[in-house]
N, C-alpha and C positions, 0 to 999 in steps of 0.2 A: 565833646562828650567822649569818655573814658570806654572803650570797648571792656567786657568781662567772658570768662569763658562758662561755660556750664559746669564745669569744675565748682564752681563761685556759688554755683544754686543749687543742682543736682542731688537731690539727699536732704535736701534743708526740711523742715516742718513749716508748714503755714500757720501761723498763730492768729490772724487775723484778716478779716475781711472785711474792709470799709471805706466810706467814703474819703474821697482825698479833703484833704486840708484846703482852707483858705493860703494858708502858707506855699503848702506843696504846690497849690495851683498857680500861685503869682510865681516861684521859684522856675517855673517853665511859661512864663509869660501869657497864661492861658485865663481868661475870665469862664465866673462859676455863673454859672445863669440854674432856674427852679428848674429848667426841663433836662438838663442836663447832666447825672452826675456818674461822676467818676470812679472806679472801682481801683482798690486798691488789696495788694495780697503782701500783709508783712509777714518777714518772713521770721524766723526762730534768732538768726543773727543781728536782727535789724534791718536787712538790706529791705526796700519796700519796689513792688514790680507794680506796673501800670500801663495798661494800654494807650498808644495813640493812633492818629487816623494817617501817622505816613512816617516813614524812617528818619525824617526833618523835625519832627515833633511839632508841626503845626495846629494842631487841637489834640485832647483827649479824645479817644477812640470805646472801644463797647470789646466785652472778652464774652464769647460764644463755646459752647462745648457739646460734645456728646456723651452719655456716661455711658458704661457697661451695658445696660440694656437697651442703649442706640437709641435712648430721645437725648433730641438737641432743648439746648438750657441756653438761657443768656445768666451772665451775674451781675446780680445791683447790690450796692451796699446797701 
């Protein structure tokens, strides 16, 4: 796996918010199961950002946030 800098992202627009691929899922050796699913954030370049559960990329993982007025959100596609 190829490291990138925030240079790469930083400033990009999110065009999209959706679930991962069957593709994208097998491409990281990961099975899609119905309770399960994946979020994805494409970006204006194409590059596509994804949560997993460890630096090893051993499963898809869950993206959590706070907005502005401090409630916490989860996002699902």
């Amino acid at each position: 796996m190829e490291s990138t800098t925030d240079d790469n992202i930083a400033g990009q627009r999110i065009v999209a918010v959706r679930a991962m691929t069957s593709e994208e899922l097998e491409r990281e050796g990961w099975q899609a199961h119905d309770w399960q699913s994946t979020v994805v954030l494409e970006l204006e370049s194409g590059t596509i950002l994804y949560p997993s559960t460890d630096p090893e990329g051993n499963a898809p993982g869950a993206i959590f946030g706070i907005d502005a007025d401090d409630t916490a959100f989860a996002l699902y596609p």
